[in-house]
C-alpha positions as CSV (number, residue, x, y, z in Angstrom):
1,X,6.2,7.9,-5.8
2,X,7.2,4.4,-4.9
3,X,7.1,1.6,-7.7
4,X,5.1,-1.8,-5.7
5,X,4.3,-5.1,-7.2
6,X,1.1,-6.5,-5.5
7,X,1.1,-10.1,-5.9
8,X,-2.4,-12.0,-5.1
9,X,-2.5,-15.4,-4.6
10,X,-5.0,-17.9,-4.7
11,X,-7.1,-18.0,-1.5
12,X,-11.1,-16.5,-1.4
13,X,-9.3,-13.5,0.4
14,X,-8.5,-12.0,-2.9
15,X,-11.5,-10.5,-3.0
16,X,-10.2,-7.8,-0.4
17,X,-7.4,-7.0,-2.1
18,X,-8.8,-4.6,-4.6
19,X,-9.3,-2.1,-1.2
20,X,-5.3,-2.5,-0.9
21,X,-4.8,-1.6,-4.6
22,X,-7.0,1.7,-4.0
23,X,-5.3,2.4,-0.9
24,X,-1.8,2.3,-2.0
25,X,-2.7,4.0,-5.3
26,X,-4.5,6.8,-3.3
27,X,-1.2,7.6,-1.6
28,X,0.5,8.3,-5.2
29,X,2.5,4.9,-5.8
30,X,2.4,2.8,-8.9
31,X,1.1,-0.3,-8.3
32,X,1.7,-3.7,-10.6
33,X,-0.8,-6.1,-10.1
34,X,0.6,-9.8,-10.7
35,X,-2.2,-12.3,-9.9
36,X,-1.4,-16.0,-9.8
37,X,-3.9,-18.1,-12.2
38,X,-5.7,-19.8,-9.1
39,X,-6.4,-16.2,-7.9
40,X,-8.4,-15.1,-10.8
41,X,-10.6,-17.9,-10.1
42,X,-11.5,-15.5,-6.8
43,X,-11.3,-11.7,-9.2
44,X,-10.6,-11.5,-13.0
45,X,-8.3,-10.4,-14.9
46,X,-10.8,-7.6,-16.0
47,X,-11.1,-5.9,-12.1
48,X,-7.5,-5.9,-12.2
49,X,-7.2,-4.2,-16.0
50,X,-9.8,-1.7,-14.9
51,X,-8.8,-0.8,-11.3
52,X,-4.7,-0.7,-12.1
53,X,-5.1,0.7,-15.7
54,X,-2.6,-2.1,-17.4
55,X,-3.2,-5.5,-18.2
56,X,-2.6,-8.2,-16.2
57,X,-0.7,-11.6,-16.4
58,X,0.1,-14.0,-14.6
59,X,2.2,-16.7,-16.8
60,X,5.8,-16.4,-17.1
61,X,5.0,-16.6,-21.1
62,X,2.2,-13.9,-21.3
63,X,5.0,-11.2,-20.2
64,X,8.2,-12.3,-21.4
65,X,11.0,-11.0,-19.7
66,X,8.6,-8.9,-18.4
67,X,9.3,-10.3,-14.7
68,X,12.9,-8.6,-14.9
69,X,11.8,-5.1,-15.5
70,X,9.0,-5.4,-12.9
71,X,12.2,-6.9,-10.3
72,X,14.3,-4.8,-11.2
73,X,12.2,-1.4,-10.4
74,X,10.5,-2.4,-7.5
75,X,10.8,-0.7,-4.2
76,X,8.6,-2.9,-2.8
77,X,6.9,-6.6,-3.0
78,X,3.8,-7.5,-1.6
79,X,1.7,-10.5,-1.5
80,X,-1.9,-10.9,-0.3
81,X,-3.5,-13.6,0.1
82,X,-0.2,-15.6,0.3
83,X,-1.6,-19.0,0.7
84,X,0.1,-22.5,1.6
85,X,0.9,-23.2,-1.7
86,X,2.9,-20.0,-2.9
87,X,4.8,-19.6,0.5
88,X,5.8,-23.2,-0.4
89,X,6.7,-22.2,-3.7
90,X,8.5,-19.1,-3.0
91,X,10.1,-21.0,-0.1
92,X,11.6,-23.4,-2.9
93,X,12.4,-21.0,-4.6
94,X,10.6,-22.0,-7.7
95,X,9.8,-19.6,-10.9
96,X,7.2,-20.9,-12.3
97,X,4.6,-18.4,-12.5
98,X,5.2,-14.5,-13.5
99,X,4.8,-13.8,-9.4
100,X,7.2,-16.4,-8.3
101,X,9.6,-15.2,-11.3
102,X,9.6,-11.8,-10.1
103,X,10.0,-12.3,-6.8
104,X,12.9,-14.6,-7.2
105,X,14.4,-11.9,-9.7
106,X,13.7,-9.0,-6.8
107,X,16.0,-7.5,-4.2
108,X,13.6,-5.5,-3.0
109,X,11.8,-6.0,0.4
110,X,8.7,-8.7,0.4
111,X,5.7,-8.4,2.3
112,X,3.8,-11.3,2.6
113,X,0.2,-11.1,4.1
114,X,-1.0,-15.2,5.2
115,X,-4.2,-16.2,4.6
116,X,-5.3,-20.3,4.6
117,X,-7.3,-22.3,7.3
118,X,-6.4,-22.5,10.4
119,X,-5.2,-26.1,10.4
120,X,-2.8,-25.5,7.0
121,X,-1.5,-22.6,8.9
122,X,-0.1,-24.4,12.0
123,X,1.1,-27.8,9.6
124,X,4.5,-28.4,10.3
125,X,5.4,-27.9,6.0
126,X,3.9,-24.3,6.4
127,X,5.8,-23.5,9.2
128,X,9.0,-24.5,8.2
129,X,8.1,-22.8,4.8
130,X,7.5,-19.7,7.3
131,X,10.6,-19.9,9.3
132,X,13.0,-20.4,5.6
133,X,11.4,-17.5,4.7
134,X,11.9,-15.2,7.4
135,X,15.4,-16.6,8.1
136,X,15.9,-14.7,4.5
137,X,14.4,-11.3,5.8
138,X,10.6,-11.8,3.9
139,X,8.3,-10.2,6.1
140,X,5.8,-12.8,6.8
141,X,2.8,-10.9,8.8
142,X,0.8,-13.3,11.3
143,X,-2.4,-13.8,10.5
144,X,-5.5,-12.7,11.6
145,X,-8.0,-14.7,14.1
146,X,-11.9,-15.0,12.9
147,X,-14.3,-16.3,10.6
148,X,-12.8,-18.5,7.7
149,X,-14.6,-19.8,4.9
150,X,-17.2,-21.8,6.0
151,X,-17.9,-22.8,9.6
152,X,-14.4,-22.6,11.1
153,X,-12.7,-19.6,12.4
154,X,-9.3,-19.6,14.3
155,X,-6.0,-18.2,13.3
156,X,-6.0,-17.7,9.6
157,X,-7.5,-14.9,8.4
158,X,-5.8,-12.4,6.1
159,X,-5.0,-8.7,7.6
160,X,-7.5,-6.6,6.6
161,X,-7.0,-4.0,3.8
162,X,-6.7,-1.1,6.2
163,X,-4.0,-2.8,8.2
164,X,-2.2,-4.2,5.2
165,X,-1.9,-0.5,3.5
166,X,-0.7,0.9,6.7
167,X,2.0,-1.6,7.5
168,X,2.9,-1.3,3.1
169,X,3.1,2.7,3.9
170,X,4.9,2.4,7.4
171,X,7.7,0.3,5.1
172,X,7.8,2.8,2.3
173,X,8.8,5.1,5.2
174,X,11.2,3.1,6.8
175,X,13.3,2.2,3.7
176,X,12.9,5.7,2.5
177,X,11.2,5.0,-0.3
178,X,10.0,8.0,-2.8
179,X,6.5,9.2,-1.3
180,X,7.0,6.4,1.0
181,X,5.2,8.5,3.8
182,X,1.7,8.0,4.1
183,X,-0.8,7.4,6.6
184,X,2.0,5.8,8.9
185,X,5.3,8.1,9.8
186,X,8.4,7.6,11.3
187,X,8.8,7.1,14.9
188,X,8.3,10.7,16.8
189,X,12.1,11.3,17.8
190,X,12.4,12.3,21.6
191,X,11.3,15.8,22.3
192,X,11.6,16.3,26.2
193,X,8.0,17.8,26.3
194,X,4.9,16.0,27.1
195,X,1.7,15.5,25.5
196,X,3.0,13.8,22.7
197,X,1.0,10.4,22.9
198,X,-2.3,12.4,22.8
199,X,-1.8,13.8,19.5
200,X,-1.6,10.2,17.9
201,X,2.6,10.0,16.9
202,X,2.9,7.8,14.1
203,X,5.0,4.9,13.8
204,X,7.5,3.0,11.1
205,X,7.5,-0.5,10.3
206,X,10.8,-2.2,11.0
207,X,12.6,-3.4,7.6
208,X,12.8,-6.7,6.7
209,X,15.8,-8.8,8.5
210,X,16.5,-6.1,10.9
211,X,16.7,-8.9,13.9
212,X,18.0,-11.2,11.7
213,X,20.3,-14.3,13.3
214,X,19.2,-12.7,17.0
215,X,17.1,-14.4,19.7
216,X,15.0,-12.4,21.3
217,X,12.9,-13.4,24.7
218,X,9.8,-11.9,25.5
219,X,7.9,-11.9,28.4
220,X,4.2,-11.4,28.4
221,X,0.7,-11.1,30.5
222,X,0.7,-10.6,34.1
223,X,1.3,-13.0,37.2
224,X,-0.6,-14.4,39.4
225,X,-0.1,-15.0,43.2
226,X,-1.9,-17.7,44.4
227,X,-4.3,-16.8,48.5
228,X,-5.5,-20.3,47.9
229,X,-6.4,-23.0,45.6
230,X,-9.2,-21.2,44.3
231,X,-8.0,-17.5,44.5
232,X,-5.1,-15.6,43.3
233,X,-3.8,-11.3,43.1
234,X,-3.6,-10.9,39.8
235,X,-3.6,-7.1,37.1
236,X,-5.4,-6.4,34.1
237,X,-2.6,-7.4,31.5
238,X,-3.8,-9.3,28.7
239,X,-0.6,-10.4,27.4
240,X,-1.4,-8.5,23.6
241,X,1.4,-6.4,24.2
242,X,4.0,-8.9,24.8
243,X,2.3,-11.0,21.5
244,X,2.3,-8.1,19.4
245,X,6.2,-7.7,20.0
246,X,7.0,-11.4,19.7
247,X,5.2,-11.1,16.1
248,X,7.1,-7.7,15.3
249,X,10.4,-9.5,16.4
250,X,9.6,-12.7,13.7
251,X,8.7,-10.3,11.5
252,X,12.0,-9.0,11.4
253,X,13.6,-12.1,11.3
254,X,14.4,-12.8,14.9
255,X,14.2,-16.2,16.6
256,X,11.8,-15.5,19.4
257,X,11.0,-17.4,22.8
258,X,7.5,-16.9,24.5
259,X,7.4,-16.8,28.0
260,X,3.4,-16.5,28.7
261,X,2.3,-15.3,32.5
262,X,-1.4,-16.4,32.1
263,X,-1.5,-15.4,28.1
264,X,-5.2,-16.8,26.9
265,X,-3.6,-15.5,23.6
266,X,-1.8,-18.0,21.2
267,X,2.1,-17.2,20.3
268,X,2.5,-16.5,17.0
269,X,3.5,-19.5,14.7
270,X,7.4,-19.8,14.4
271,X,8.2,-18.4,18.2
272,X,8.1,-21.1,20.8
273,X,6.7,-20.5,24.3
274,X,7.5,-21.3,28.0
275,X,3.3,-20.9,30.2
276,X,4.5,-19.7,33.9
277,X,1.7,-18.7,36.9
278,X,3.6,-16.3,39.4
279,X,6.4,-13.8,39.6
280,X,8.6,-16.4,41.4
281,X,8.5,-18.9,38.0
282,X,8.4,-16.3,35.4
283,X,11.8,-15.1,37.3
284,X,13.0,-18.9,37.1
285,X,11.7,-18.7,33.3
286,X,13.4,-15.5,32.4
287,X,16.7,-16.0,33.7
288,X,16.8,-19.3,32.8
289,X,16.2,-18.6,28.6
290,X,18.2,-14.7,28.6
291,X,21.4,-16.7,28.8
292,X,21.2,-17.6,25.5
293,X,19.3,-14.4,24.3
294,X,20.5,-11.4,22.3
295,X,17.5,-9.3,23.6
296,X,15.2,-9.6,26.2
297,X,11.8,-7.4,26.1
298,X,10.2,-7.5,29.9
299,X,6.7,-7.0,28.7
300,X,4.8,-8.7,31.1
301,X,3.0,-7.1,34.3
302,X,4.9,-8.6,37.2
303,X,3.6,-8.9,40.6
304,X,5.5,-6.6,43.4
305,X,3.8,-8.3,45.8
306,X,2.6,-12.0,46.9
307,X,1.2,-13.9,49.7
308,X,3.8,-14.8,52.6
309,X,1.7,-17.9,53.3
310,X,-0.8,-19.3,51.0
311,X,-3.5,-21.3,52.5
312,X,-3.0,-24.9,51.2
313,X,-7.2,-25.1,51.8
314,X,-10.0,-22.2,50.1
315,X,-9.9,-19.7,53.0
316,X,-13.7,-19.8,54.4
317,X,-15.7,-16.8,54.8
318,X,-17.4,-18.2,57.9
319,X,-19.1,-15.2,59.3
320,X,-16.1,-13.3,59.3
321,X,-16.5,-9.2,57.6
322,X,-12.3,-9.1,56.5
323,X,-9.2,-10.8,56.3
324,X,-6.1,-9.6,56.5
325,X,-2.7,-10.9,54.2
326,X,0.4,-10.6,54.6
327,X,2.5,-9.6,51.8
328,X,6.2,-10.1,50.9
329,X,8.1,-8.4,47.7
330,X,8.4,-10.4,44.9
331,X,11.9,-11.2,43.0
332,X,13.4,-8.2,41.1
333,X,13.2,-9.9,37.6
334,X,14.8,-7.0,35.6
335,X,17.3,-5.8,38.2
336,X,18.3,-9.6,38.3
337,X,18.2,-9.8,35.0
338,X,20.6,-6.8,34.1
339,X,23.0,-7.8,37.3
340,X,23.9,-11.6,35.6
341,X,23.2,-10.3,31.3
342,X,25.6,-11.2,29.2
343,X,28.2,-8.7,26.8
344,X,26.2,-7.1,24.6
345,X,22.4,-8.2,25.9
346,X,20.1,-5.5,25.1
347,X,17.4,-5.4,28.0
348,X,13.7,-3.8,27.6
349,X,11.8,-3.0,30.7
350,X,7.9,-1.9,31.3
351,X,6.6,0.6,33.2
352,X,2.6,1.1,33.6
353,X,2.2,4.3,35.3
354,X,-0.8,6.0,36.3
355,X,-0.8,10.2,37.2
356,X,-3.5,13.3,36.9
357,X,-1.3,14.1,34.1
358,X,0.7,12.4,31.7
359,X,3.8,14.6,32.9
360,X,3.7,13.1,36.4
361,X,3.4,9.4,34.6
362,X,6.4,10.1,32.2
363,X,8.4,11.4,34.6
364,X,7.8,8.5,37.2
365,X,8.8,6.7,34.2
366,X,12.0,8.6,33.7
367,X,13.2,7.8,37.3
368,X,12.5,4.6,36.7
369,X,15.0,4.3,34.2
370,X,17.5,5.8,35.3
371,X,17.3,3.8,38.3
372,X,17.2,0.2,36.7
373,X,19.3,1.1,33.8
374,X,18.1,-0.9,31.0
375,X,18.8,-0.4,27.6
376,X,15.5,0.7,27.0
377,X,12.4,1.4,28.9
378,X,9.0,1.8,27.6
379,X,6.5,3.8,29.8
380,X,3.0,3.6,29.1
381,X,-0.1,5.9,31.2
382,X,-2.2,3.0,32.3
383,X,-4.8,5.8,33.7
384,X,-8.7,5.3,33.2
385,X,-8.2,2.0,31.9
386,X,-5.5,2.4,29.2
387,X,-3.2,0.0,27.8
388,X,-4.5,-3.2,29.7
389,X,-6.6,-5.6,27.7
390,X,-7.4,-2.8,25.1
391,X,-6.3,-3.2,21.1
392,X,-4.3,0.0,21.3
393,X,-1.3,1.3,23.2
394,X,0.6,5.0,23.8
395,X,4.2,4.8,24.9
396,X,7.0,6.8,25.7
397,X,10.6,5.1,25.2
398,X,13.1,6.1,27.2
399,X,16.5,5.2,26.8
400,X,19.1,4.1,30.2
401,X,19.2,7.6,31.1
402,X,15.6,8.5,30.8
403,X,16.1,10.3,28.2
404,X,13.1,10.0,25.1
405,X,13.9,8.8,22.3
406,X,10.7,8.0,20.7
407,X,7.0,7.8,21.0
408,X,4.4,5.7,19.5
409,X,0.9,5.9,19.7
410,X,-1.5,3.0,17.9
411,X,-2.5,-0.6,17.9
412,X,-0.5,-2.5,19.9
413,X,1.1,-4.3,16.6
414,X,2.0,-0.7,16.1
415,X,4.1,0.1,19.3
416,X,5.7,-2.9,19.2
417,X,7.3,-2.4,15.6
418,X,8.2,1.2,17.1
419,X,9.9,-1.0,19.8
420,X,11.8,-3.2,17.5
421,X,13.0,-0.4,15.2
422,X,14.2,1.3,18.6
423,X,16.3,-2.2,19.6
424,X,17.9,-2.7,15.7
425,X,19.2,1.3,16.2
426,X,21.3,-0.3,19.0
427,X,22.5,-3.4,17.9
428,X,25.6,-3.6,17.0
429,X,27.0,-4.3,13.6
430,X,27.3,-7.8,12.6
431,X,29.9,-9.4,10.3
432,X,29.8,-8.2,6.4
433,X,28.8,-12.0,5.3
434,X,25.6,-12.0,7.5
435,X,24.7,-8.9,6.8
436,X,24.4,-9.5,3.2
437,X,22.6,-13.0,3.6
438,X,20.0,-11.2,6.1
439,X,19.1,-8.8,2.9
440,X,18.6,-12.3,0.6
441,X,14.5,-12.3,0.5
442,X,15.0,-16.2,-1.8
């Protein structure tokens, strides 16, 4: 049984949070509820006395030195809604609530779960308060896109309760936390056999300030190569993959560069982003920012193939029943890429397969590894439709030797934090000092 303070700020989304409480308490943990005063505007004191069985407080004077007992046994911290406000105030490090008090007395991990409209959520105070933050190893979860109150819906949503009590287990697990183990396991390690991805593996949330002081570049979506003005051959990628690991990466505490192949998706707030059409820019792009990167994920869906003359005019039908192109390989991004990396670059590459069998797409996805020789690959059965455009994802990852060594199968905000926990096994160590300021949360 794992000891959690659930924090709830002030933001109409507290009403959801109860579902979080019942969750985590349904999986055997002790749960402290500390609402801020603003919160219980949103749900009393007396939901939280009756559904946590303690009373509540939210003054540093109602519970005395109360904060240091709850700090000091916490295996966890988790705040949801964190609005505008409290990030600014935890930023600041301020105690001037019983919440902010306790986290500021805490060395435990801190989960904080957004929610505010959409245009406080890109202001350039919030998201320096959510860069500070993260630069300290607090989890600060990107969030949701939707309805807000009101009329207005855009980025700015909190996670829902499901998702929030999944990603709270998945930590639990990762840290090794007593009963930490819940509805989200560890990664599946690499058993040679196949078949894995059908039965569901779980996944583990990557701890707080594992990529901390790195840069990571991601690539995302899928090229397009341009016939004409008007037409292009394009592939079903979405970009959600390549988003989902960006957000993982913050998450962890990485700086992260974008670079968007035809992404309708936004970046998530904190990472900047570099738009690119076709395989030959996204090749200019990537080369371009992994000089300065610590990792570089390849998730987009390159283009092998493009045009050898694009018509500078639309291409008429006029009467005609085909046309025939002429098609030259595109540049080899990742074998560029790993020819001209740095000392120490870790390199992810992509592999969308397709087979009668997951066997024959895994091992396609073998050879390719061992062929290019990245650090990582992950290998995915894009068969009947999977993977592309869809919320949810089943990967293999293969390490330079095509060898597994783990599996994930879930949302794509899922595989990606199986991704990032695979890259932070292989970094390597950084100096005592750092380390120790990554594990500072404020």
């Amino acid at each position: 049984m794992a000891r959690i303070v659930l924090g709830v700020g002030g933001g109409i989304a507290a009403y959801k949070v109860p579902g979080v409480l019942r969750a985590l308490q349904s999986a055997g943990h002790q749960v402290s509820v500390i609402p801020t005063q603003a919160s219980l505007e949103f749900v009393g004191a007396a939901v939280w006395n009756a559904l946590g069985g303690e009373a509540v407080a939210s003054g540093v004077f109602d519970a005395g030195p109360g904060h240091i007992e709850l700090a000091r046994g916490a295996d966890l911290v988790v705040i949801a809604p964190a609005t505008a406000n409290l990030m600014a105030r935890l930023a600041a490090g301020m105690a001037d609530d019983l919440l902010s008090a306790t986290v500021l007395a805490c060395s435990a991990p801190l989960l904080l779960f957004p929610a505010m409209h959409t245009q406080m959520w890109r202001a350039p105070a919030t998201q320096a308060n959510v860069a500070t933050l993260r630069s300290r190893g607090v989890q600060v979860h990107e969030p949701g896109v939707g309805r807000l109150a009101g009329r207005d819906s855009g980025p700015g949503r909190m996670v829902e309760p499901d998702e929030i009590s999944r990603i709270v287990l998945g930590e639990l697990d990762a840290l090794g936390a007593p009963g930490g183990r819940g509805e989200a396991g560890s990664i599946g390690e690499g058993a040679e056999g196949v078949g894995g991805l059908g039965r569901g593996v779980a996944y583990s949330q990557t701890a707080a300030g594992a990529l901390g002081g790195r840069r990571v570049v991601v690539t995302a979506g899928g090229t397009r190569e341009p016939i004409d003005p008007v037409r292009y051959l394009a592939n079903r990628s979405s970009g959600r993959q390549g988003i989902a690991i960006a957000q993982a990466a913050l998450a962890a505490g990485a700086e992260v560069l974008v670079i968007a192949a035809n992404v309708e998706l936004e970046a998530p707030a904190g990472a900047e982003r570099v738009d690119v059409e076709t395989a030959a820019e996204l090749h200019k792009a990537t080369l371009q920012a992994a000089g300065g990167a610590d990792i570089v994920v390849m998730a987009a869906a390159v283009a092998d193939f493009t045009p050898a003359s694009p018509s500078e005019a639309k291409i008429p039908r006029g009467g005609r029943e085909d046309l025939t192109l002429r098609l030259v390989a595109t540049p080899d991004i990742l074998g560029d890429l790993l020819a001209r990396r740095a000392e120490g670059q870790l390199v992810v590459g992509f592999a969308a397969e397709t087979g009668p069998t997951e066997a024959d797409s895994l091992a396609r996805g073998k050879a390719k590894a061992r062929a290019k020789g990245a650090d990582l690959t992950v290998v995915n059965d894009v068969s009947a439709g999977r993977g592309f455009g869809q919320p949810d994802n089943a990967v293999w990852i293969l390490d330079r030797d095509g060898q597994q060594v783990a599996a994930c199968a879930g949302s794509k905000r899922q595989v990606a934090d199986a991704i990032v926990q695979a890259l932070s096994a292989r970094l390597p160590a950084r100096e005592r000092g750092e380390s120790e300021q990554q594990n500072l949360h404020l």
